[in-house]
N, CA, C and O atoms as a GROMACS GRO file, in nm:
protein
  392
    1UNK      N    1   0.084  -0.117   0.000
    1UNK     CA    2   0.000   0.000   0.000
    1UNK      C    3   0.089   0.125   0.000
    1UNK      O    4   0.183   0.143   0.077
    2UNK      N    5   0.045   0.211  -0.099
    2UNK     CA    6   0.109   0.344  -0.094
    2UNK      C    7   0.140   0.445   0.064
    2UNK      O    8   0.096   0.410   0.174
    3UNK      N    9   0.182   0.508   0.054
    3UNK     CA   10   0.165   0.642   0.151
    3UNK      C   11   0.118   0.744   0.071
    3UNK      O   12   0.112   0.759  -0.051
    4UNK      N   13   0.083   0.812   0.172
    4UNK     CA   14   0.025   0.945   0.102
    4UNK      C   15   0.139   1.005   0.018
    4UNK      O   16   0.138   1.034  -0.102
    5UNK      N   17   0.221   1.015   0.092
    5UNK     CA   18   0.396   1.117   0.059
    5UNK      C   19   0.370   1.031  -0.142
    5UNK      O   20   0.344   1.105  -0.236
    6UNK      N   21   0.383   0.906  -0.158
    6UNK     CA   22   0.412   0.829  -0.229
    6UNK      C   23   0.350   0.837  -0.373
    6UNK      O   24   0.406   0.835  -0.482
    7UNK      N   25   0.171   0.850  -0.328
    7UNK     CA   26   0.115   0.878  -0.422
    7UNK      C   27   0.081   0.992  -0.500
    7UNK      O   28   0.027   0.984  -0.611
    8UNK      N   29   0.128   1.153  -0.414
    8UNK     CA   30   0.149   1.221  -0.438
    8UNK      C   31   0.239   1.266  -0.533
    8UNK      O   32   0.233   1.363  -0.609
    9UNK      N   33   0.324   1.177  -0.515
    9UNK     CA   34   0.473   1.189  -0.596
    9UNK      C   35   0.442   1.108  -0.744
    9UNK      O   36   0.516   1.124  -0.841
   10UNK      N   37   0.326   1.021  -0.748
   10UNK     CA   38   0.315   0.932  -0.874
   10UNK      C   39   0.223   1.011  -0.984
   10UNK      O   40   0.154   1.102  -0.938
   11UNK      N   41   0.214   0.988  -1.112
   11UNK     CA   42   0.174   1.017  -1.228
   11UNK      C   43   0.058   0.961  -1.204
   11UNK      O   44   0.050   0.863  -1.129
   12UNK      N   45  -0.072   1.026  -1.277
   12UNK     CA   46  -0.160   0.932  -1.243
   12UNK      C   47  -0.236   0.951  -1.358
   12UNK      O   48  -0.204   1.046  -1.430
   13UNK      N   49  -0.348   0.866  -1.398
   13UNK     CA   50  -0.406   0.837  -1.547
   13UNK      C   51  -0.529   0.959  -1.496
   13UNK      O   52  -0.564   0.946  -1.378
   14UNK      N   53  -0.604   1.091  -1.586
   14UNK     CA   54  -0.761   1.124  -1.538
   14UNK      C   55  -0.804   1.042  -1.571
   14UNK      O   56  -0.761   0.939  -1.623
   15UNK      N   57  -0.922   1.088  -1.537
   15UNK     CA   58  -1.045   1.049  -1.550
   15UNK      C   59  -1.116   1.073  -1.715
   15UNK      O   60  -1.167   0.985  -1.784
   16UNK      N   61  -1.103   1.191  -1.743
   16UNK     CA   62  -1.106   1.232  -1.883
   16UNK      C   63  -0.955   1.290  -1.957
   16UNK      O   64  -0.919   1.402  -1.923
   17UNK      N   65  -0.913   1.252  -2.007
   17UNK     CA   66  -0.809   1.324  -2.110
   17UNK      C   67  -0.837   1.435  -2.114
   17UNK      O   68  -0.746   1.514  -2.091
   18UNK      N   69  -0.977   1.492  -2.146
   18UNK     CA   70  -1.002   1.574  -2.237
   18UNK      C   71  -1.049   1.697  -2.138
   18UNK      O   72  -1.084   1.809  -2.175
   19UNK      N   73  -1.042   1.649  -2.008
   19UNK     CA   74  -1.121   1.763  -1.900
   19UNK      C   75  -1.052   1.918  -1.958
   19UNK      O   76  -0.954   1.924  -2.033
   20UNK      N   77  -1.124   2.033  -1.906
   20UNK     CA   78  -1.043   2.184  -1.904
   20UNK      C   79  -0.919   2.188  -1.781
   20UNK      O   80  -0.839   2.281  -1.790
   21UNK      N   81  -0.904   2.102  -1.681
   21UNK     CA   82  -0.863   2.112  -1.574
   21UNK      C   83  -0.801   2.041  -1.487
   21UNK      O   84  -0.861   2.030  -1.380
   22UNK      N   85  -0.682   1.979  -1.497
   22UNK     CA   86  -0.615   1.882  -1.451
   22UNK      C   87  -0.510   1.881  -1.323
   22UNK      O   88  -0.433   1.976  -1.305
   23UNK      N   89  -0.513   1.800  -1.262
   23UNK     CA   90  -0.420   1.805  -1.180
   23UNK      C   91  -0.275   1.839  -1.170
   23UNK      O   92  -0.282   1.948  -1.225
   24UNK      N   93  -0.152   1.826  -1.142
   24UNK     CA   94   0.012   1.831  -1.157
   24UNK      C   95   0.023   1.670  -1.182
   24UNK      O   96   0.038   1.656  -1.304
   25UNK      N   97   0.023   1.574  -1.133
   25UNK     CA   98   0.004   1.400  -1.126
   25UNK      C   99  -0.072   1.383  -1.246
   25UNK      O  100  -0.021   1.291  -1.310
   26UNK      N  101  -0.180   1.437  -1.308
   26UNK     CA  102  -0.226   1.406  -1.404
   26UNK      C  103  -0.188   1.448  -1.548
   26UNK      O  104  -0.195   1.385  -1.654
   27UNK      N  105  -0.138   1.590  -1.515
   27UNK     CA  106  -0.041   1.676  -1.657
   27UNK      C  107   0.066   1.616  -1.664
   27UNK      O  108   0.115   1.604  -1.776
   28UNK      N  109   0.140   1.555  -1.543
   28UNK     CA  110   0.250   1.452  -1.571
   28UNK      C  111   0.220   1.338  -1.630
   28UNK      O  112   0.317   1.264  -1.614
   29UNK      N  113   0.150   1.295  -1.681
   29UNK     CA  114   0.088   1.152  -1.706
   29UNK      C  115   0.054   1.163  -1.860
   29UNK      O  116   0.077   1.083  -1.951
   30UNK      N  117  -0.012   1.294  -1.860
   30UNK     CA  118  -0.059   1.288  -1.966
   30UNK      C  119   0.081   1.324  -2.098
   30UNK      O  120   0.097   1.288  -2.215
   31UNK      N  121   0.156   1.408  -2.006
   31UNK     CA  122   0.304   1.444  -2.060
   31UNK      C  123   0.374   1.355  -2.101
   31UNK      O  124   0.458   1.369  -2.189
   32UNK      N  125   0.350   1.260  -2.048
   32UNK     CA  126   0.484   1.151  -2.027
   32UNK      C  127   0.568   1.229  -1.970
   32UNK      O  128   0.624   1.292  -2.060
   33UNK      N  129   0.626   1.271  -1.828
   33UNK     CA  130   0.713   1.323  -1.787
   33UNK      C  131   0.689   1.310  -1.648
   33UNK      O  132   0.570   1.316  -1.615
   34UNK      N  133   0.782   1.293  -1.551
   34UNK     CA  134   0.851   1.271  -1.418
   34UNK      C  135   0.707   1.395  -1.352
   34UNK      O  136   0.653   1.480  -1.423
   35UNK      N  137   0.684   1.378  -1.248
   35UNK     CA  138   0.620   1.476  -1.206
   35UNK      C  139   0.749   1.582  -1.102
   35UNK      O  140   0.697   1.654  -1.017
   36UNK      N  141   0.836   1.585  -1.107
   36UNK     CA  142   0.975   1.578  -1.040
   36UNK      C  143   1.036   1.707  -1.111
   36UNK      O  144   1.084   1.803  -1.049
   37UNK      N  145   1.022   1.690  -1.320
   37UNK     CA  146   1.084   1.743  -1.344
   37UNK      C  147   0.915   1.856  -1.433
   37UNK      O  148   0.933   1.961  -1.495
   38UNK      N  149   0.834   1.819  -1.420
   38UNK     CA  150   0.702   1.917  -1.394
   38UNK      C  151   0.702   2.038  -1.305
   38UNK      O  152   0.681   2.157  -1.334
   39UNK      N  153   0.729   1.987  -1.205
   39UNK     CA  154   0.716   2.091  -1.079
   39UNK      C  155   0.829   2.176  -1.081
   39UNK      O  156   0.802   2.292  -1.052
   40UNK      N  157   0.950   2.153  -1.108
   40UNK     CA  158   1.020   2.238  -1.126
   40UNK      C  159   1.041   2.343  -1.224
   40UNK      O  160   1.080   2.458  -1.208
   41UNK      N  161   0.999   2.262  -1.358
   41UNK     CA  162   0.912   2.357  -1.494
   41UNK      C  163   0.839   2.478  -1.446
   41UNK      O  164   0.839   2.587  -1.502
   42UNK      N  165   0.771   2.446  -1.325
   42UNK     CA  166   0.625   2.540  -1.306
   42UNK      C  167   0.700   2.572  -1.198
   42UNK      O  168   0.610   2.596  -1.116
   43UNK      N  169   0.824   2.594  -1.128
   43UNK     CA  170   0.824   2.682  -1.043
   43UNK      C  171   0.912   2.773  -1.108
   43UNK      O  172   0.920   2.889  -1.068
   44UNK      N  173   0.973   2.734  -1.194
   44UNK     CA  174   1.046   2.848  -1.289
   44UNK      C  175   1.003   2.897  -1.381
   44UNK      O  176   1.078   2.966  -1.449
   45UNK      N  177   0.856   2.878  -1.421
   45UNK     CA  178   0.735   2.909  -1.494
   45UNK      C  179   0.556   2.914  -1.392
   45UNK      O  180   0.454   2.845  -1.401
   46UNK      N  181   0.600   3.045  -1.290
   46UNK     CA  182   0.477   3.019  -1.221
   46UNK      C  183   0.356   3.031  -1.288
   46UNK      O  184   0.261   2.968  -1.241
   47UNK      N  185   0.335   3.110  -1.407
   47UNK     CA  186   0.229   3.137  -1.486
   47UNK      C  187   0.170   3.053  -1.542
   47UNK      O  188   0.048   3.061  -1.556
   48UNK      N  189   0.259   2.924  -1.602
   48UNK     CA  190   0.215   2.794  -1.625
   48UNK      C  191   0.097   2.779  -1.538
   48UNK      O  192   0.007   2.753  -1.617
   49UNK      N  193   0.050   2.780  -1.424
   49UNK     CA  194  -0.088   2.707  -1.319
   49UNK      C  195  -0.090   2.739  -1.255
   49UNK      O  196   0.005   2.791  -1.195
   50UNK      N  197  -0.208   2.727  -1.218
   50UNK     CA  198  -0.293   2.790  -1.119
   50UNK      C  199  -0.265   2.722  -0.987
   50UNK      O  200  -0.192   2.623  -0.984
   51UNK      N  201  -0.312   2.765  -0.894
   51UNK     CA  202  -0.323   2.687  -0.723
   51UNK      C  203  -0.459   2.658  -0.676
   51UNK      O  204  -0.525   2.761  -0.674
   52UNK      N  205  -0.510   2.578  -0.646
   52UNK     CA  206  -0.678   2.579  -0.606
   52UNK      C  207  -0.673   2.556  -0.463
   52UNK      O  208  -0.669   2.438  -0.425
   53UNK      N  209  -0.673   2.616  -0.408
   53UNK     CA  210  -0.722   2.655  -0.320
   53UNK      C  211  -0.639   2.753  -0.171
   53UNK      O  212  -0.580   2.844  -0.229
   54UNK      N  213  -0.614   2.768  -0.030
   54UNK     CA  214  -0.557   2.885   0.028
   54UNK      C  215  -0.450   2.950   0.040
   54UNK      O  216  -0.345   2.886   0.038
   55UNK      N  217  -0.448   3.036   0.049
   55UNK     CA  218  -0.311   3.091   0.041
   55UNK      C  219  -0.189   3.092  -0.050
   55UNK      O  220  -0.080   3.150  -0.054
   56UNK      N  221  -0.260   2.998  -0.124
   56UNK     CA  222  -0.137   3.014  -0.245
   56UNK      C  223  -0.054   2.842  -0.245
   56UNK      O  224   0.044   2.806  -0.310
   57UNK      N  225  -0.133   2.769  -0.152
   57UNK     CA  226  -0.033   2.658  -0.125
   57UNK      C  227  -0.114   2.516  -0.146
   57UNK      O  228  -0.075   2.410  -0.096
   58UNK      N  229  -0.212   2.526  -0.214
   58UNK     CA  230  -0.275   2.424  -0.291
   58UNK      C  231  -0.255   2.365  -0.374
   58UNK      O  232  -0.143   2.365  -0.424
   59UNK      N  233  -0.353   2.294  -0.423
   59UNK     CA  234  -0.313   2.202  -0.540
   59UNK      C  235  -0.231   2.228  -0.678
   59UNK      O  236  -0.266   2.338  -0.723
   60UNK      N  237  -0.194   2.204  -0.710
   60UNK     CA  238  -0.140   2.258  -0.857
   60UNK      C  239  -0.202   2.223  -0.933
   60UNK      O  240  -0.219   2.101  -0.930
   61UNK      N  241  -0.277   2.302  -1.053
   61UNK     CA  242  -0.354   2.263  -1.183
   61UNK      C  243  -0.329   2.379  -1.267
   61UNK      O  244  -0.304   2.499  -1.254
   62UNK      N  245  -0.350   2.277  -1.377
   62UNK     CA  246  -0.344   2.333  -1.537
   62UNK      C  247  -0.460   2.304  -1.610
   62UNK      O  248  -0.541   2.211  -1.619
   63UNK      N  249  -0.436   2.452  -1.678
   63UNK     CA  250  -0.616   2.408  -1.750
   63UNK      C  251  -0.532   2.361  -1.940
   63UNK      O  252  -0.412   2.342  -1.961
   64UNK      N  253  -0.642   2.356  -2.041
   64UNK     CA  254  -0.559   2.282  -2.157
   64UNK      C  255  -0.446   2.379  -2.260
   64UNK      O  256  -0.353   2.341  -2.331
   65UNK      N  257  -0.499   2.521  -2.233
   65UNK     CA  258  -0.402   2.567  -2.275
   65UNK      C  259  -0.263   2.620  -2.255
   65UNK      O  260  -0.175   2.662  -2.330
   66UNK      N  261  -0.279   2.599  -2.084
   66UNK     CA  262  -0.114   2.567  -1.974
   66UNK      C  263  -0.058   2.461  -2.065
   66UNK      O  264   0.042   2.458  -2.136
   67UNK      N  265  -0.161   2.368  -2.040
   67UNK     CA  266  -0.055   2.218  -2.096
   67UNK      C  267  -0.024   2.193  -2.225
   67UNK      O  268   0.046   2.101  -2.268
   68UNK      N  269  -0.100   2.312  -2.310
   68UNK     CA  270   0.003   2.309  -2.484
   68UNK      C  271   0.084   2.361  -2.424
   68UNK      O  272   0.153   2.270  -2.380
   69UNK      N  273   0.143   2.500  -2.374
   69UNK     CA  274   0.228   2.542  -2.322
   69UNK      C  275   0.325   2.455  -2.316
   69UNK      O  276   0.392   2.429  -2.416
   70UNK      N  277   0.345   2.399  -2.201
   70UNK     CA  278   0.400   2.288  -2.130
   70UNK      C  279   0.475   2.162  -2.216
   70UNK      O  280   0.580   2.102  -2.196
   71UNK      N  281   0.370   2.152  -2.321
   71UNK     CA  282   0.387   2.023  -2.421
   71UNK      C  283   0.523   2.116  -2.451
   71UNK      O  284   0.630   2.097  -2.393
   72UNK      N  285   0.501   2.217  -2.550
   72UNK     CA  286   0.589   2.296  -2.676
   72UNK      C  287   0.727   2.322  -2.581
   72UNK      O  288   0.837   2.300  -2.632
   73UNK      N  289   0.717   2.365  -2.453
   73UNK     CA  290   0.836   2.378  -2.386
   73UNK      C  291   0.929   2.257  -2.359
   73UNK      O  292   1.051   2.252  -2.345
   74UNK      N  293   0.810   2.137  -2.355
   74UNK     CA  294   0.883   2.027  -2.331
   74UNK      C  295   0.997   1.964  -2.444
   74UNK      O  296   1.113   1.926  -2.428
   75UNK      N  297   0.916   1.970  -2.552
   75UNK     CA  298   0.934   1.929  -2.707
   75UNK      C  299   1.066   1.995  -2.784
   75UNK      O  300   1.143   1.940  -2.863
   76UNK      N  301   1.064   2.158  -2.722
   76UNK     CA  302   1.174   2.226  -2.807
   76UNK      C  303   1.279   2.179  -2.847
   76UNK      O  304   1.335   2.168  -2.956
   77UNK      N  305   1.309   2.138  -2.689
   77UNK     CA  306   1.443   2.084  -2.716
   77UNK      C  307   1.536   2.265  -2.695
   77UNK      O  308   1.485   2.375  -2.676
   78UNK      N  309   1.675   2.228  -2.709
   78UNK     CA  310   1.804   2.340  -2.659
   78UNK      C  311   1.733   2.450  -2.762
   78UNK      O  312   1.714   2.428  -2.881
   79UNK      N  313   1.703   2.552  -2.706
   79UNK     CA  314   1.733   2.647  -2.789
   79UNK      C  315   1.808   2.737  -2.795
   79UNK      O  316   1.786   2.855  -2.820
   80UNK      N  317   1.942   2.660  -2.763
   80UNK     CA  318   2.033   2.729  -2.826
   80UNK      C  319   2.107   2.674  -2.914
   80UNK      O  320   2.208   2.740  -2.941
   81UNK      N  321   2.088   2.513  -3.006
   81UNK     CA  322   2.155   2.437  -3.109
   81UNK      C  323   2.024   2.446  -3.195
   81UNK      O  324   2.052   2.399  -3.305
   82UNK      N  325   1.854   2.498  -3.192
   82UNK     CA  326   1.764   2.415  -3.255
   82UNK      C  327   1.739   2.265  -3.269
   82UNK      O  328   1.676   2.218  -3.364
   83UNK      N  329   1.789   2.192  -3.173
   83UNK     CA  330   1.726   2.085  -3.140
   83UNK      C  331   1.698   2.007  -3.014
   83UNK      O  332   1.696   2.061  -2.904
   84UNK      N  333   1.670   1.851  -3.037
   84UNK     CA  334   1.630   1.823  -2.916
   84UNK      C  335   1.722   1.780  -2.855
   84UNK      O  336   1.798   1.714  -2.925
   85UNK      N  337   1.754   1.792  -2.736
   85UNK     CA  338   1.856   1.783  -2.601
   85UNK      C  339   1.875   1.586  -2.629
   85UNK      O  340   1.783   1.506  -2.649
   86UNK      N  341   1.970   1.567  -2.625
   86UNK     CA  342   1.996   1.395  -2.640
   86UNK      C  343   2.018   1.403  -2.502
   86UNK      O  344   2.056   1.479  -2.413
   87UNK      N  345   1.952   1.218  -2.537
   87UNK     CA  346   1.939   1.214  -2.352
   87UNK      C  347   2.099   1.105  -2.281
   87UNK      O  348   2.173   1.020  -2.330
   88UNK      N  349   2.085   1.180  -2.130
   88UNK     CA  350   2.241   1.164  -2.103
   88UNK      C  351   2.222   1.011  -2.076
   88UNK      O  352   2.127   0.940  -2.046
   89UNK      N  353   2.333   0.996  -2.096
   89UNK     CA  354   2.383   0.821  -2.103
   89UNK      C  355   2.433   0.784  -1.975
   89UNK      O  356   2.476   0.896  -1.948
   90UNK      N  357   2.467   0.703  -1.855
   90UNK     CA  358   2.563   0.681  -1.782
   90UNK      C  359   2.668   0.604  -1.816
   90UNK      O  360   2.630   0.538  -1.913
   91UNK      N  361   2.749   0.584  -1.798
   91UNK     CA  362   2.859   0.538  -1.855
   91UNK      C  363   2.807   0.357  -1.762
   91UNK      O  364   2.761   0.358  -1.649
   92UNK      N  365   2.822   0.274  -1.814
   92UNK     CA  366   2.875   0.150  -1.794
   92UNK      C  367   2.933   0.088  -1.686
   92UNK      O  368   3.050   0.127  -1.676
   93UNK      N  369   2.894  -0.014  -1.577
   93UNK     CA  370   2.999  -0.004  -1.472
   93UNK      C  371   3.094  -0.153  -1.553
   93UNK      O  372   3.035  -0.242  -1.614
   94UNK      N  373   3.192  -0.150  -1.541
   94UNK     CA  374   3.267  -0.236  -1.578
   94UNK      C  375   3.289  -0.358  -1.424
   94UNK      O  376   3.318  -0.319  -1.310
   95UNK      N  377   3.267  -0.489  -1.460
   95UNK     CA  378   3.271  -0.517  -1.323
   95UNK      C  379   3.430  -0.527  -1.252
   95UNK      O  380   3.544  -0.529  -1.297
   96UNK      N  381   3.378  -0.530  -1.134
   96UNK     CA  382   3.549  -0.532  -1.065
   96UNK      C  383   3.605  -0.665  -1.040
   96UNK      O  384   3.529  -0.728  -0.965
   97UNK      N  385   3.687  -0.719  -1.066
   97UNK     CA  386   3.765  -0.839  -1.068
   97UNK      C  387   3.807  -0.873  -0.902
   97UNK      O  388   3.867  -0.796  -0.828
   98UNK      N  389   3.766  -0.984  -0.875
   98UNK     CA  390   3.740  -1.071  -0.707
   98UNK      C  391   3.913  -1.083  -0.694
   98UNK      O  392   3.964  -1.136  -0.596
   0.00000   0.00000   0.00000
């Protein structure tokens, strides 16, 4: 069984694709993308979404035209070569000899 902490942190499928109004867990999902590297998108893009509900420290949501946003930022890729960022490799562990 999850924790709260846990499921919070997971991607999650809506209910509709197609709603005006989605969650952060659910724009990650629908993104294909980490909800990890979402949240940090939108804190260096607060305009990206909204907060629902006090003080400013609620939920995170995006309505559908945040998340074209979001898509096109994702997609660009460097813009500073015009393309898309290749993804980093780790190098290999070679094993160590007994």
């Amino acid at each position: 069984m999850l924790t709260k902490s846990q499921r919070y942190g997971t991607p999650v499928p809506p209910d509709d694709p197609d709603q005006e109004y989605m969650t952060a867990q659910e724009t990650a999902y629908v993104l294909r993308c980490s909800l990890t590297w979402l949240r940090l998108l939108l804190k260096d893009h607060p305009d990206l979404c909204g907060r629902n509900g006090s003080s400013g420290r609620g939920k995170i949501v995006t309505n559908r035209e945040q998340l074209t946003t979001i898509h096109e930022i994702r997609s660009g890729g460097d813009p500073r070569k015009g393309r898309t960022l290749p993804r980093q490799r780790r190098p290999t562990r070679k094993p160590q000899p007994n």
